[in-house]
C-alpha positions in Angstrom: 4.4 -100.9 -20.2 0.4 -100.7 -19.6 -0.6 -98.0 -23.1 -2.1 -96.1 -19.9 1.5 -95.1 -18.6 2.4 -94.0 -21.9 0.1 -91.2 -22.5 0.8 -89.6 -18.8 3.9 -87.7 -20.2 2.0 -86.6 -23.2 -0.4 -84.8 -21.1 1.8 -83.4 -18.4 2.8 -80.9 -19.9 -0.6 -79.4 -20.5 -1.6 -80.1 -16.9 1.3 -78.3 -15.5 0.9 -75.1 -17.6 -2.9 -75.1 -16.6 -1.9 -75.8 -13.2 0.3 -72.8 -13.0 -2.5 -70.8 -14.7 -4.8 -71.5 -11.8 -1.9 -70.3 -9.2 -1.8 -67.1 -11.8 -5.2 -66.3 -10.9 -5.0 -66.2 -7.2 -3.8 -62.7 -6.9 -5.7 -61.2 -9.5 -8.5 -62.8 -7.8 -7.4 -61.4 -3.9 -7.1 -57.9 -5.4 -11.0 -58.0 -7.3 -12.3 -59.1 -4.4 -10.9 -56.7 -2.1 -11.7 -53.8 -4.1 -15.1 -55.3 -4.4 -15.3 -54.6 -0.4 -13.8 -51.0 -1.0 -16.8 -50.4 -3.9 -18.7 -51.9 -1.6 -18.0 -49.5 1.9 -18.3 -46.3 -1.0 -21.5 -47.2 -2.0 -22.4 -48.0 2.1 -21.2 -44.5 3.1 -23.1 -42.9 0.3 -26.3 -44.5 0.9 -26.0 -43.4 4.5 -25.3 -39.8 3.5 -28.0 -39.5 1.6 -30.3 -41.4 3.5 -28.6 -38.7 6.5 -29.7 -36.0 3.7 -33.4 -37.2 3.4 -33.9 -37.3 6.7 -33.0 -33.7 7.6 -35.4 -32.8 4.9 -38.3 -34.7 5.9 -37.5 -33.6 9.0 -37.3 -29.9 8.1 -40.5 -30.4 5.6 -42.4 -31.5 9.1 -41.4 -28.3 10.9 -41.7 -25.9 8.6 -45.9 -27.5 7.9 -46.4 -26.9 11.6 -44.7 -23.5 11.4 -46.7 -22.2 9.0 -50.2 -23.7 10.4 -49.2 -21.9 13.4 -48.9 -18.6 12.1 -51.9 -18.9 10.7 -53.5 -19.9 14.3 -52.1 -16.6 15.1 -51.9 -14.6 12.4 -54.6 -11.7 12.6 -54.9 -10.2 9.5 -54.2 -11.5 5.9 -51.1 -9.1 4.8 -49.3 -11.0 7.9 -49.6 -14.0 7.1 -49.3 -13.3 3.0 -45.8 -11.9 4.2 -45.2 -15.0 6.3 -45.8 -17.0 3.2 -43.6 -15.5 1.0 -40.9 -15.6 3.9 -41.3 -19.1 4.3 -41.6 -19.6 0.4 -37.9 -18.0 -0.2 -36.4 -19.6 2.9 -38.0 -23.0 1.5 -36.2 -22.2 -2.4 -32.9 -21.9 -0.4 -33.0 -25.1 1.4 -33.7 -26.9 -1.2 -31.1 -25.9 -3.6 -28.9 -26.6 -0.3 -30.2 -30.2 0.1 -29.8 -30.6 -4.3 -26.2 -29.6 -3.7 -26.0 -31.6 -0.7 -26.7 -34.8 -2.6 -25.2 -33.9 -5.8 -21.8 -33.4 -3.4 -22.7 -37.0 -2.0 -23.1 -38.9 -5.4 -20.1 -37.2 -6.8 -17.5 -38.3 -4.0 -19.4 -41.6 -4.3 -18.3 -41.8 -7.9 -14.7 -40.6 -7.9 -14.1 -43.2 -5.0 -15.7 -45.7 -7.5 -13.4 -44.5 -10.0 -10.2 -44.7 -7.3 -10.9 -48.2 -6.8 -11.6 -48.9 -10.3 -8.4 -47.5 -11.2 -6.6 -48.9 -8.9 -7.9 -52.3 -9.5 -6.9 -51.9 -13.2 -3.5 -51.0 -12.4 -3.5 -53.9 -10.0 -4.4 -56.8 -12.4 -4.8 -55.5 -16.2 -1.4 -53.6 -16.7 0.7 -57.0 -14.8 -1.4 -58.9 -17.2 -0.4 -56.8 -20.2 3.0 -56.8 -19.5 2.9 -60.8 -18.9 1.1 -60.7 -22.2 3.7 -58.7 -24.0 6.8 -60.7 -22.6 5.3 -64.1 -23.4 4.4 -62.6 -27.5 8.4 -61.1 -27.3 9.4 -64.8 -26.6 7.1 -66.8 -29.0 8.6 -64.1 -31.6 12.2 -64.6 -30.7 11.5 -68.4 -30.6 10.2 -68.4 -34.1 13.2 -66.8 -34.8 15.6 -69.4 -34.4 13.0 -71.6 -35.2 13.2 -70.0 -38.5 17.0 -69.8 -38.5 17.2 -73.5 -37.9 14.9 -74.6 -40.9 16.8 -72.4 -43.3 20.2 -74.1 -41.7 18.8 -77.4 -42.4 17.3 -76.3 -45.7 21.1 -75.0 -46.6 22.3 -78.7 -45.6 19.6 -81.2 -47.6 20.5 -78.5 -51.0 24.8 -79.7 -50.1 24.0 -83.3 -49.9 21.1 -83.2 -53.0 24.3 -81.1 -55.0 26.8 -84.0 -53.7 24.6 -86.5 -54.6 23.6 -85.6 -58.4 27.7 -85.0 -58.5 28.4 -88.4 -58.1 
């Protein structure tokens, strides 16, 4: 035989066990990709929220400017519109301590769905992998074993025929 034909069995082996270590990825792979689409629509309907949110203020901002420059148009003395001011100025304080709560509300849904799909995703691919992990140790261990068991066996055997032979 060609020395080329000789060395394919010695590195079969190896070729198959990376082989089936490629397949091993595929679904670990399919699950952190899908959940990258799920972080992905969480952060997406977040940013909208708050983009939703910034808009109603600016918006709000705008009105309550031309409010206010119209009551002074028509304001006619200065204890009105003093009184108008500090109506406006309290009504302002409220809305934006809504608005802060509004987007504090957004962020934190946005970060317990990033911590569903996170955990999900863990219990998905890192806890199989564990267990894999574990199971393939538990055999190495047993296999050492009766590895073991075997050397002491043939160890017991060479000291019976070493014994037999300085006998004779």
């Amino acid at each position: 035989l060609p020395p080329t034909t000789r060395l394919l069995p010695r590195y079969s082996s190896p070729a198959a066990r990376s082989a089936k270590g490629i397949r091993a990825l595929q679904d670990p792979v399919r699950v952190v990709t899908h959940s990258g689409v799920k972080l992905t629509n969480v952060s997406h309907e977040a940013v909208l929220s708050l983009m939703a949110l910034q808009l109603e203020v600016v918006t709000s901002a705008l009105s309550d400017a031309a409010a206010q420059l119209e009551r002074v148009a028509q304001s006619d003395n200065v204890t009105d519109l003093v009184r108008g001011q500090a109506d406006e100025l309290r009504a302002v304080r409220e809305r934006v301590v809504s608005d802060v709560n509004r987007a504090v509300s957004i962020v934190r849904n946005a970060g317990r769905g990033a911590r569903a799909v996170a955990t999900e995703t863990y219990a998905k691919v890192a806890r199989p992998a564990k267990a894999a992990k574990a199971k393939a140790k538990a055999k190495a261990k047993a296999k050492a074993k009766t590895t073991r068991a075997r050397k002491v066996k043939r160890a017991g055997r060479t000291t019976k025929v070493k014994a037999k032979a300085r006998a004779k």
